[in-house]
PDB file of N, CA, C and O in Angstrom:
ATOM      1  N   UNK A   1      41.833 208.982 104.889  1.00  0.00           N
ATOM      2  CA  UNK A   1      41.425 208.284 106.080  1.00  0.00           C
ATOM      3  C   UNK A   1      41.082 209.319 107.144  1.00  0.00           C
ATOM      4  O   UNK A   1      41.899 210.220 107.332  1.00  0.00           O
ATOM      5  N   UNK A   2      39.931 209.284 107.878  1.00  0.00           N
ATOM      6  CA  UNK A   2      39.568 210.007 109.023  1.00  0.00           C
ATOM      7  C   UNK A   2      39.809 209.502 110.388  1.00  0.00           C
ATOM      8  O   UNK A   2      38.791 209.412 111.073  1.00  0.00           O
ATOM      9  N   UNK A   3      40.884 209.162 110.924  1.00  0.00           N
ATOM     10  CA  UNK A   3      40.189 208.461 112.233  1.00  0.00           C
ATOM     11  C   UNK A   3      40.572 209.739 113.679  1.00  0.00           C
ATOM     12  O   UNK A   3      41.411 210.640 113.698  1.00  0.00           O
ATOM     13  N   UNK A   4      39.835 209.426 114.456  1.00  0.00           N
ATOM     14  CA  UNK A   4      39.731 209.738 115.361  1.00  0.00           C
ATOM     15  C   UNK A   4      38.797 211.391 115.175  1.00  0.00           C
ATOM     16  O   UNK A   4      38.206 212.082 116.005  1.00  0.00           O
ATOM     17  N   UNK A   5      38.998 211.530 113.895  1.00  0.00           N
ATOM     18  CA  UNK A   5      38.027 213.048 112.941  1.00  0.00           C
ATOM     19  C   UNK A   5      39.189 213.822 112.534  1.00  0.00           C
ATOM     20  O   UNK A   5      39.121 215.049 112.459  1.00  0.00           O
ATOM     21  N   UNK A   6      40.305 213.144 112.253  1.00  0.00           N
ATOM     22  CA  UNK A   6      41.543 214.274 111.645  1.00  0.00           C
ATOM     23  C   UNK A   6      41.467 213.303 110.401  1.00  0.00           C
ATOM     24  O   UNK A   6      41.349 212.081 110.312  1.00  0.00           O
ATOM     25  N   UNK A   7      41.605 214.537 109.276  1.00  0.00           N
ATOM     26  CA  UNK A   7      42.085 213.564 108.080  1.00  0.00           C
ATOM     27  C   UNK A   7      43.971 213.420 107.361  1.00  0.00           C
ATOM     28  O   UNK A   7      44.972 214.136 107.329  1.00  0.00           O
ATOM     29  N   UNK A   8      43.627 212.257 106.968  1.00  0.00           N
ATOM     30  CA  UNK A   8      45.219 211.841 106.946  1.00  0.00           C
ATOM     31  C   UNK A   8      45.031 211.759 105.494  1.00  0.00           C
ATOM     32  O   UNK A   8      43.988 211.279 105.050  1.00  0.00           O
ATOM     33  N   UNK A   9      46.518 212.451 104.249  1.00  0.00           N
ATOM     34  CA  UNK A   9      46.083 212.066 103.114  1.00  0.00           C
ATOM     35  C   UNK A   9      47.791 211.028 102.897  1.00  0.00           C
ATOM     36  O   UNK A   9      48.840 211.071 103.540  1.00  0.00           O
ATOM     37  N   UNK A  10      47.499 210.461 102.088  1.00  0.00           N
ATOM     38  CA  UNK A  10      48.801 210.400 101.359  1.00  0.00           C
ATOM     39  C   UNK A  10      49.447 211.351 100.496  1.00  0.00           C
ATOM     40  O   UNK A  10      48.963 212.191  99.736  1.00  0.00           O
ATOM     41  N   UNK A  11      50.862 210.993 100.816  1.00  0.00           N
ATOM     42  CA  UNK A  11      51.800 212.131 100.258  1.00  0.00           C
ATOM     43  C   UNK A  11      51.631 212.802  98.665  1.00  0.00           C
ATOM     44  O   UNK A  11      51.681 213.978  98.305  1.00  0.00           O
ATOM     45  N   UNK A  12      51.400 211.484  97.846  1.00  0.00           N
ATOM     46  CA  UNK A  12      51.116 211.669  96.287  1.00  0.00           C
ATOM     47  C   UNK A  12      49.874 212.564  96.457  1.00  0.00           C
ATOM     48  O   UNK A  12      49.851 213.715  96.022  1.00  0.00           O
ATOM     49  N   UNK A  13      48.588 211.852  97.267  1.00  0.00           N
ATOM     50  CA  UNK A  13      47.187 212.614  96.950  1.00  0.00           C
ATOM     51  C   UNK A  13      46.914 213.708  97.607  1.00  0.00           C
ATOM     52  O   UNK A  13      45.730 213.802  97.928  1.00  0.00           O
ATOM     53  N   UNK A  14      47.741 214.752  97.987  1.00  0.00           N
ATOM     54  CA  UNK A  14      47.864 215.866  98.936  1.00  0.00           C
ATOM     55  C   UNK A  14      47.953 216.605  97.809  1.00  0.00           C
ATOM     56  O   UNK A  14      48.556 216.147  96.838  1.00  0.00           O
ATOM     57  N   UNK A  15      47.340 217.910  97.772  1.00  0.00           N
ATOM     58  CA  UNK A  15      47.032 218.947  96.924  1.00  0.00           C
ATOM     59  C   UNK A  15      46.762 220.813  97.557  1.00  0.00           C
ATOM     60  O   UNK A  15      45.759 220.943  98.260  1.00  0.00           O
ATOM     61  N   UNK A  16      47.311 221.658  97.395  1.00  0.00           N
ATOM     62  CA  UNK A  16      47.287 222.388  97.950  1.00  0.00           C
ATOM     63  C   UNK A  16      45.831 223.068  97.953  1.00  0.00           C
ATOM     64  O   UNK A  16      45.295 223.452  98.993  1.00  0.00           O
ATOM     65  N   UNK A  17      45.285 223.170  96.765  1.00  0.00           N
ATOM     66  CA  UNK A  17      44.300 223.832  96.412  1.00  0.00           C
ATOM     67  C   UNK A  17      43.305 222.678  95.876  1.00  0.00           C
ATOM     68  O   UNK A  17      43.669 222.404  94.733  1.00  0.00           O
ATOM     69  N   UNK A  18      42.316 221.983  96.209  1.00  0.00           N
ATOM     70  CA  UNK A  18      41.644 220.848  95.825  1.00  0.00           C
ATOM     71  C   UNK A  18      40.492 221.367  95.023  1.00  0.00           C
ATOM     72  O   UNK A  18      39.576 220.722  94.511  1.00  0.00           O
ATOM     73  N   UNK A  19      40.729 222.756  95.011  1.00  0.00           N
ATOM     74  CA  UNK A  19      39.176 223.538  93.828  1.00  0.00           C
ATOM     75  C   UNK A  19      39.796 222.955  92.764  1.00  0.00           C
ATOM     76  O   UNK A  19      39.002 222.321  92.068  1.00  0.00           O
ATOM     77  N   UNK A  20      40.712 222.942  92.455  1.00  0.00           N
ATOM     78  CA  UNK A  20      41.314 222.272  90.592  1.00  0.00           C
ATOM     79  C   UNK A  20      40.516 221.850  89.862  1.00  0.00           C
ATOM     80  O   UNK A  20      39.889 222.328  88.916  1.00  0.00           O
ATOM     81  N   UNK A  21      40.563 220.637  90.476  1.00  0.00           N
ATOM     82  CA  UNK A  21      39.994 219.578  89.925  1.00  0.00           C
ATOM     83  C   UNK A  21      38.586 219.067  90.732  1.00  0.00           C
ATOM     84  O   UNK A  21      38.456 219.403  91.909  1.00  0.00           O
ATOM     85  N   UNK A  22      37.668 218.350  90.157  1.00  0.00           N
ATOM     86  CA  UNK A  22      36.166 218.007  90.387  1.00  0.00           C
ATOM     87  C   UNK A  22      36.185 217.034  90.997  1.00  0.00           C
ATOM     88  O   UNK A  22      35.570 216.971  92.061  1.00  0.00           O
ATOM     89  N   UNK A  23      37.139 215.621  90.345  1.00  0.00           N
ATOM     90  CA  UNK A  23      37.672 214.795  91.635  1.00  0.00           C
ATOM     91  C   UNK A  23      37.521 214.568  93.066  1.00  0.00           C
ATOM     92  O   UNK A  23      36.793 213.948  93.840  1.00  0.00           O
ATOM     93  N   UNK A  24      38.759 215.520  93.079  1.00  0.00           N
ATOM     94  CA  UNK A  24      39.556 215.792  94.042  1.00  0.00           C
ATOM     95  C   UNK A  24      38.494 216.241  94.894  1.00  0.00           C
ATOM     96  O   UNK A  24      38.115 215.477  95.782  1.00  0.00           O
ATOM     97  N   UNK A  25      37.817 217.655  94.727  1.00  0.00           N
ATOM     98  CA  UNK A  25      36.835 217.994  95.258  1.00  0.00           C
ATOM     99  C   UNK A  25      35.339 216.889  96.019  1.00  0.00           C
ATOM    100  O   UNK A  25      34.581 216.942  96.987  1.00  0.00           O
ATOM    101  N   UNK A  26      35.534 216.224  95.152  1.00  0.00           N
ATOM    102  CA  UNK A  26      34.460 215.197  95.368  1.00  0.00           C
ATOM    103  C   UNK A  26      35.077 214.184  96.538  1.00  0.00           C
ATOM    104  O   UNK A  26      34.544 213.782  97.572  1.00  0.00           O
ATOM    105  N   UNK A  27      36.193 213.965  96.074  1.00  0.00           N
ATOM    106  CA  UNK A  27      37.117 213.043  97.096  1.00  0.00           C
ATOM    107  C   UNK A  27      37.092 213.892  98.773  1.00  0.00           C
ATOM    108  O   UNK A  27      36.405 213.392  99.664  1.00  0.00           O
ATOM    109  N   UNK A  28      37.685 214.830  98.966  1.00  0.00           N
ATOM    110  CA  UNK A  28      37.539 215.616  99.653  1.00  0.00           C
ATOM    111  C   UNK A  28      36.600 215.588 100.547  1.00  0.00           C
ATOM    112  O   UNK A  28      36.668 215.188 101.709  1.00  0.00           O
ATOM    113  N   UNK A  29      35.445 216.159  99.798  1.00  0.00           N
ATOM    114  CA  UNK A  29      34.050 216.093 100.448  1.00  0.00           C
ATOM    115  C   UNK A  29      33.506 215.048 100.973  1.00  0.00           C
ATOM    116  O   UNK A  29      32.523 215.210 101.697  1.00  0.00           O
ATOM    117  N   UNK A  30      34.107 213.520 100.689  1.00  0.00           N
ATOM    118  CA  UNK A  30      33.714 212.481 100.788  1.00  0.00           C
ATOM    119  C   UNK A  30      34.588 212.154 102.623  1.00  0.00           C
ATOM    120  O   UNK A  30      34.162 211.647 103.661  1.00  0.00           O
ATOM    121  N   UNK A  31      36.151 212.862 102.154  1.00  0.00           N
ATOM    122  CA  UNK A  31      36.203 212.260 103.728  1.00  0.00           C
ATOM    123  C   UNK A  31      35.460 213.337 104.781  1.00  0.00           C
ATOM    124  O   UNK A  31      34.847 213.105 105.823  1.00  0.00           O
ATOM    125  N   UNK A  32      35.674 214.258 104.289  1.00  0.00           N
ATOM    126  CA  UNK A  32      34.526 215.273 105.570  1.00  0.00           C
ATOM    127  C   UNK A  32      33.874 214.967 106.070  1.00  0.00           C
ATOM    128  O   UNK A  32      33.706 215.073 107.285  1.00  0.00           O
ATOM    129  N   UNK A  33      33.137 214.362 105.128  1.00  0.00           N
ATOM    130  CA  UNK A  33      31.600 213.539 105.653  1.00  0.00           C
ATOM    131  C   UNK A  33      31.896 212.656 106.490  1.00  0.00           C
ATOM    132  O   UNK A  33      31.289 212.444 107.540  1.00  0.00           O
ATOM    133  N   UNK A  34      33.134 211.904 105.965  1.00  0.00           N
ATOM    134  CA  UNK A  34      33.478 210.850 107.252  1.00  0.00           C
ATOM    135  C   UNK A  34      33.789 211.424 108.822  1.00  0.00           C
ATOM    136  O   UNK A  34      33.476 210.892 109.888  1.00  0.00           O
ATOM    137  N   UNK A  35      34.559 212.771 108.574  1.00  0.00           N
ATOM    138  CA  UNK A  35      34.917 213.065 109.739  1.00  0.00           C
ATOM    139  C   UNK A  35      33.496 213.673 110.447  1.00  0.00           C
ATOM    140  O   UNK A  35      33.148 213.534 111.620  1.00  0.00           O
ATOM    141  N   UNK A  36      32.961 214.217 109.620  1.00  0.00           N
ATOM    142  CA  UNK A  36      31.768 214.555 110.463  1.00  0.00           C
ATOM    143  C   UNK A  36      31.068 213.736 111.142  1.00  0.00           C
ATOM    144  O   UNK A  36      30.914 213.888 112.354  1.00  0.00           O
ATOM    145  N   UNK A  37      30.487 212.651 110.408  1.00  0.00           N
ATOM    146  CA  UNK A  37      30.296 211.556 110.614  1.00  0.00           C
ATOM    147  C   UNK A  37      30.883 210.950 112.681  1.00  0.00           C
ATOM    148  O   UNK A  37      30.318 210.825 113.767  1.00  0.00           O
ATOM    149  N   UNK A  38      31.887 210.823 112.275  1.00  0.00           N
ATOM    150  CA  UNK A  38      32.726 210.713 113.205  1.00  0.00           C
ATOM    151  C   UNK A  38      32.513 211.677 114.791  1.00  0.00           C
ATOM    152  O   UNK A  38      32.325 211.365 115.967  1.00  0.00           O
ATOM    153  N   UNK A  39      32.651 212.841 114.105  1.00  0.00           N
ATOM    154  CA  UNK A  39      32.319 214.209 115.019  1.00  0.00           C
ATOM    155  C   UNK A  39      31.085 213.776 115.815  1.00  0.00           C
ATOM    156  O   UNK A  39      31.037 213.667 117.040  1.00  0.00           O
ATOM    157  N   UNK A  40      30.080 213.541 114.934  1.00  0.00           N
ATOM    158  CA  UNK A  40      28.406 213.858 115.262  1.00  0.00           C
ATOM    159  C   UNK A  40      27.863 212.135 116.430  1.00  0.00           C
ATOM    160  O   UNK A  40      26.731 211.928 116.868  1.00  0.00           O
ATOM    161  N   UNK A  41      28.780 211.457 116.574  1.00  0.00           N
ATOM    162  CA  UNK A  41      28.698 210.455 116.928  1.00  0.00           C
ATOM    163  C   UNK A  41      27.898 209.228 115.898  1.00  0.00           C
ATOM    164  O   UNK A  41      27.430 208.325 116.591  1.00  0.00           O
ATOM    165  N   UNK A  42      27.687 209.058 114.533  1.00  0.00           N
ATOM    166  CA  UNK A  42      26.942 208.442 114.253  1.00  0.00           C
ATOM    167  C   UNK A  42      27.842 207.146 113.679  1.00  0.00           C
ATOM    168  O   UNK A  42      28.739 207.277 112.846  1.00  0.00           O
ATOM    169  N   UNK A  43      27.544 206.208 114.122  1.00  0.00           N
ATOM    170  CA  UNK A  43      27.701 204.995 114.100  1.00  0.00           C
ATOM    171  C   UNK A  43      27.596 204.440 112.213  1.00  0.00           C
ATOM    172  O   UNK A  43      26.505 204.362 111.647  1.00  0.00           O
ATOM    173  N   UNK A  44      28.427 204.238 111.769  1.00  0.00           N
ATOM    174  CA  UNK A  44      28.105 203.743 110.244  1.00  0.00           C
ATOM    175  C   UNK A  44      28.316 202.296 110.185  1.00  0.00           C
ATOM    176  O   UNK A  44      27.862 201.590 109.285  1.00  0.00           O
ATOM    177  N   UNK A  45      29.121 201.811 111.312  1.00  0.00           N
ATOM    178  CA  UNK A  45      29.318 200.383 111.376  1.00  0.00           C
ATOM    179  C   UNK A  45      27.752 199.774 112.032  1.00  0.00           C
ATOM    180  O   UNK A  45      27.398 198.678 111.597  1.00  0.00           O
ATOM    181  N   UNK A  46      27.188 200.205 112.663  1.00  0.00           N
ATOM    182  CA  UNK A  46      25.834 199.719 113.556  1.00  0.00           C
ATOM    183  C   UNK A  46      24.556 200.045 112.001  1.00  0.00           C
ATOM    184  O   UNK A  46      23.545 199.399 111.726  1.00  0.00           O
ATOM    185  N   UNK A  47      25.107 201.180 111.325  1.00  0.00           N
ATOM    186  CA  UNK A  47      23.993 201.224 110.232  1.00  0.00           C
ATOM    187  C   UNK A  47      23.782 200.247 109.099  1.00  0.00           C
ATOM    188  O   UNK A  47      22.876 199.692 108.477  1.00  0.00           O
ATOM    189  N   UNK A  48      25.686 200.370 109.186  1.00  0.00           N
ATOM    190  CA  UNK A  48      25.706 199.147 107.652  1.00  0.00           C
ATOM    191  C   UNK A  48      24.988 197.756 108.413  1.00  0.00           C
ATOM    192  O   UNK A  48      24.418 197.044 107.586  1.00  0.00           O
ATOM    193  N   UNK A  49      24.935 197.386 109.450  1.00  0.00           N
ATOM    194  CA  UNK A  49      24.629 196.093 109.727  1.00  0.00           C
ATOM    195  C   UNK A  49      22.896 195.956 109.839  1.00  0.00           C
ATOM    196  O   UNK A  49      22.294 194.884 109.776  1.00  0.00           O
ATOM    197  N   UNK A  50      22.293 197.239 110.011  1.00  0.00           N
ATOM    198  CA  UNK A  50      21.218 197.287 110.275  1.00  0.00           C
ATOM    199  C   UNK A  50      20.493 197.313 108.457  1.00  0.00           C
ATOM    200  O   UNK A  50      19.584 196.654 107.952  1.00  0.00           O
ATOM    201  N   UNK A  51      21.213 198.162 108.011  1.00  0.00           N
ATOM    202  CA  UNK A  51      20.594 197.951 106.701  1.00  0.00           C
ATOM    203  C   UNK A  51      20.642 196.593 105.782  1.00  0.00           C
ATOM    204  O   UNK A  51      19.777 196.262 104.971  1.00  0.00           O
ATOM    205  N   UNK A  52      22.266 195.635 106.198  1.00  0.00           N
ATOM    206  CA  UNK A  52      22.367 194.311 105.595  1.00  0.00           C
ATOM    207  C   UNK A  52      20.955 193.526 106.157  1.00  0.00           C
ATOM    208  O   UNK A  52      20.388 192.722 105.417  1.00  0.00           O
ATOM    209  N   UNK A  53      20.496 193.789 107.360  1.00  0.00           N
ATOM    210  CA  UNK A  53      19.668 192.863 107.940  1.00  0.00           C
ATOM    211  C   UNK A  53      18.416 193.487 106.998  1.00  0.00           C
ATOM    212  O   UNK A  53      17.779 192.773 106.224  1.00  0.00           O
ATOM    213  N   UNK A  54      18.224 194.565 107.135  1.00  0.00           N
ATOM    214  CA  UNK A  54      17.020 194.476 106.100  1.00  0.00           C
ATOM    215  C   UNK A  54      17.438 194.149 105.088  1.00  0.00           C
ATOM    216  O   UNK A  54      17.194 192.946 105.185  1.00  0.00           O
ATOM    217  N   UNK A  55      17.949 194.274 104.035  1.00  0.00           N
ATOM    218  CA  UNK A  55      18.087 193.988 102.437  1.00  0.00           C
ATOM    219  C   UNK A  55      18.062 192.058 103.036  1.00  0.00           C
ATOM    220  O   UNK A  55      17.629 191.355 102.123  1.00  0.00           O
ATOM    221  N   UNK A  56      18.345 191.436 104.008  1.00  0.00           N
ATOM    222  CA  UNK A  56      18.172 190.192 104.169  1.00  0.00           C
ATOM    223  C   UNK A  56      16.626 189.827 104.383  1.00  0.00           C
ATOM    224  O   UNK A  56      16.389 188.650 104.109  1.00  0.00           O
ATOM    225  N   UNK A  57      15.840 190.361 104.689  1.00  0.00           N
ATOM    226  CA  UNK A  57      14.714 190.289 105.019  1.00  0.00           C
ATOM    227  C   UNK A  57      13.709 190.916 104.074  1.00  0.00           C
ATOM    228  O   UNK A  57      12.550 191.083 104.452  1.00  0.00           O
ATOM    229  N   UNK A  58      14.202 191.356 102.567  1.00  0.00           N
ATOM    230  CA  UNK A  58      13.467 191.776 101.943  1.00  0.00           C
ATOM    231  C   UNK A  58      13.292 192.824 101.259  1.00  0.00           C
ATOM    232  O   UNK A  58      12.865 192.980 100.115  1.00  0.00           O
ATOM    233  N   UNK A  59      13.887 194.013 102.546  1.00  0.00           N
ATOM    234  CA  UNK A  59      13.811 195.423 102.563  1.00  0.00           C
ATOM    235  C   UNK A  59      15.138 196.168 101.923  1.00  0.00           C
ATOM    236  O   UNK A  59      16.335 195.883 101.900  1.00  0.00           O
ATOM    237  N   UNK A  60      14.361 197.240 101.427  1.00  0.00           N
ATOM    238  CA  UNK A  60      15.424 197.633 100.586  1.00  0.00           C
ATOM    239  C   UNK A  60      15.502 199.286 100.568  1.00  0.00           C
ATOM    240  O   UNK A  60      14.886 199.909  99.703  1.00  0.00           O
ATOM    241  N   UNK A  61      16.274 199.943 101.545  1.00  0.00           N
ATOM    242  CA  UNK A  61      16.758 201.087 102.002  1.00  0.00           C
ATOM    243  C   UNK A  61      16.759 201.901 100.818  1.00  0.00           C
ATOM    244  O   UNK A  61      17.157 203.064 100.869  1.00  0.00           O
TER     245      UNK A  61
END
């Protein structure tokens, strides 16, 4: 979980070294993005809604 742009893991999924495994790595990279995300100001809640409205209208992102 990213909020506020800090990431929070759970205790089990905490790993010292996350090169290990490909996973993990992938997992990883996935919340970054969120926090960056976060960082950069970009709105993913205003996107997802903008893209539902197109795929409603036809369009397909």
């Amino acid at each position: 979980m990213t909020s506020n742009g800090d990431l929070y893991f759970n205790a089990v999924d905490y790993k010292p070294n996350f090169g290990i495994r490909n996973p993990d790595v992938a997992w990883l990279v996935q919340e970054l993005t969120h926090a960056w995300q976060y960082q950069t100001g970009r709105s993913m809640r205003m996107r997802g809604l903008l893209e539902q409205i197109g795929r409603l209208r036809g369009h397909d992102p």
